[in-house]
N, C-alpha and C positions, 0 to 999 in steps of 0.2 A: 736422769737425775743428775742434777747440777752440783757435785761435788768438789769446793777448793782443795788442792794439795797442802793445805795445812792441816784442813778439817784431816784431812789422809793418812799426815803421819803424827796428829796427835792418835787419831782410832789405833794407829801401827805400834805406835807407844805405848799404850793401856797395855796389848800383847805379851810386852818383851819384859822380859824381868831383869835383866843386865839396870843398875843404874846408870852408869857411866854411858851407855846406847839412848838411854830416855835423857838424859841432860844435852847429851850433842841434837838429838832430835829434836829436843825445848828448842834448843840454841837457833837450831835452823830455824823453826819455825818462828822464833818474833825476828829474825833478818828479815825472813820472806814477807811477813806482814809491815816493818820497817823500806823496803824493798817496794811495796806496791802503795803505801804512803808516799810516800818520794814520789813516785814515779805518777799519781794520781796529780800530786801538788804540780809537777813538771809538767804534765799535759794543760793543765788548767793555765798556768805560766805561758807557756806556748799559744794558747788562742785567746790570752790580752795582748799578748805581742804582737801577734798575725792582725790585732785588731788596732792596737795604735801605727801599725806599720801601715794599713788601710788609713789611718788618717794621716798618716807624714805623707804620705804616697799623693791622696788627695791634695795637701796643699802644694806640696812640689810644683805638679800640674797645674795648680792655679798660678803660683809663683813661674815656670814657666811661660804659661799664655801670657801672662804680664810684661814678660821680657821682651816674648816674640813682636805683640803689638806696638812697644817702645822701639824694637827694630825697627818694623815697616815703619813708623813713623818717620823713623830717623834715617830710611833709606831714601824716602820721596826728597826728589831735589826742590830745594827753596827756588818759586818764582819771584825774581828780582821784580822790585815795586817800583822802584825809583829811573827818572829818565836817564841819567847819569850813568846810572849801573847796567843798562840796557846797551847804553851807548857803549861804555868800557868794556863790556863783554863781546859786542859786534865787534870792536877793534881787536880784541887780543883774537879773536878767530881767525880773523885778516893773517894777523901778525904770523899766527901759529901754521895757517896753512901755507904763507908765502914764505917763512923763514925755519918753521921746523919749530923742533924743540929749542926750547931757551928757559935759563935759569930766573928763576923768582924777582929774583935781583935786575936782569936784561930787563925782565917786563916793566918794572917799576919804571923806570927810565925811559921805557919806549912811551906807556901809557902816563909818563907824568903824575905818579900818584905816590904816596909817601907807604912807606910799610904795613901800617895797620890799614888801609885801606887795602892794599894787595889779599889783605887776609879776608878782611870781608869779602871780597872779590870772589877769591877761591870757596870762599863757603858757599856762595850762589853759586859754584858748578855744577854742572849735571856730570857727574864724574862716569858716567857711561861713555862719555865724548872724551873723556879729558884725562891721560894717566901722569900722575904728580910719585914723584920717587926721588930719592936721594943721588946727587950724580957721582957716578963710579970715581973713584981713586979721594976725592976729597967728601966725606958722608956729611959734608954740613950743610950742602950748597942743595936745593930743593929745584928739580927741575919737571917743566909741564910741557905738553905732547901731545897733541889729539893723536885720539885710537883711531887704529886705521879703520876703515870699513870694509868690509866685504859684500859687495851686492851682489 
């Protein structure tokens, strides 16, 4: 038999003749039903939470894959189209393997090309070949390097 501890100590109460024992006993018993109201409401509370959390959760993950495929895009290196640009990148390899690293600025002048074109340049790198980094003691000065290889 399925009996609540209120049902318990209202029966316990009917018993006792003391008033002052049947009012603390009242007392207890609407907490405890106060008590399991709340606690009803909180559970119910808890599993729309668990359930919009299941949906922030979801977009995340899609917001995520979004990102990752904007990655890989943005990792694949740009093939240069143009004869120009094919030509200028055979030269700076030249340059790079016969003279080393050289500042942004060296290349311009060796390859004859004005600044914004260097930049376009450097965006057709395939930066797996190619490490570009700021030169030590002056951080303004951008210098490029083929990676070495390992075979």
């Amino acid at each position: 038999m399925d009996v609540s501890l209120v049902d318990e100590i209202n029966s316990f109460a009917l018993t006792i003749s003391d008033p002052r024992l049947v009012a603390l006993l009242t007392d207890l018993c609407q907490r405890f039903e106060a008590l399991d109201r709340d606690n009803k409401e909180l559970k119910t509370r808890i599993i729309e939470l668990e359930l919009q959390q299941d949906d922030h959760t979801a977009a995340i993950n899609r917001h995520a894959e979004a990102i990752n495929q904007v990655w890989s895009i943005m990792k694949r290196p740009s093939v240069p189209k143009g004869q120009k640009t094919k030509a200028r990148l055979e030269d700076l390899d030249k340059i790079l393997r016969a003279r080393g690293a050289k500042t942004l600025s060296q290349l311009e002048m060796d390859l004859k090309i004005s600044p914004q074109q260097m930049s376009g340049l450097i965006s057709k790198l395939d930066m797996k070949r190619y490490n570009l980094f700021f030169r030590e003691g002056n951080g303004r000065e951008k210098v490029l390097m083929l990676r070495s290889r390992i075979i």
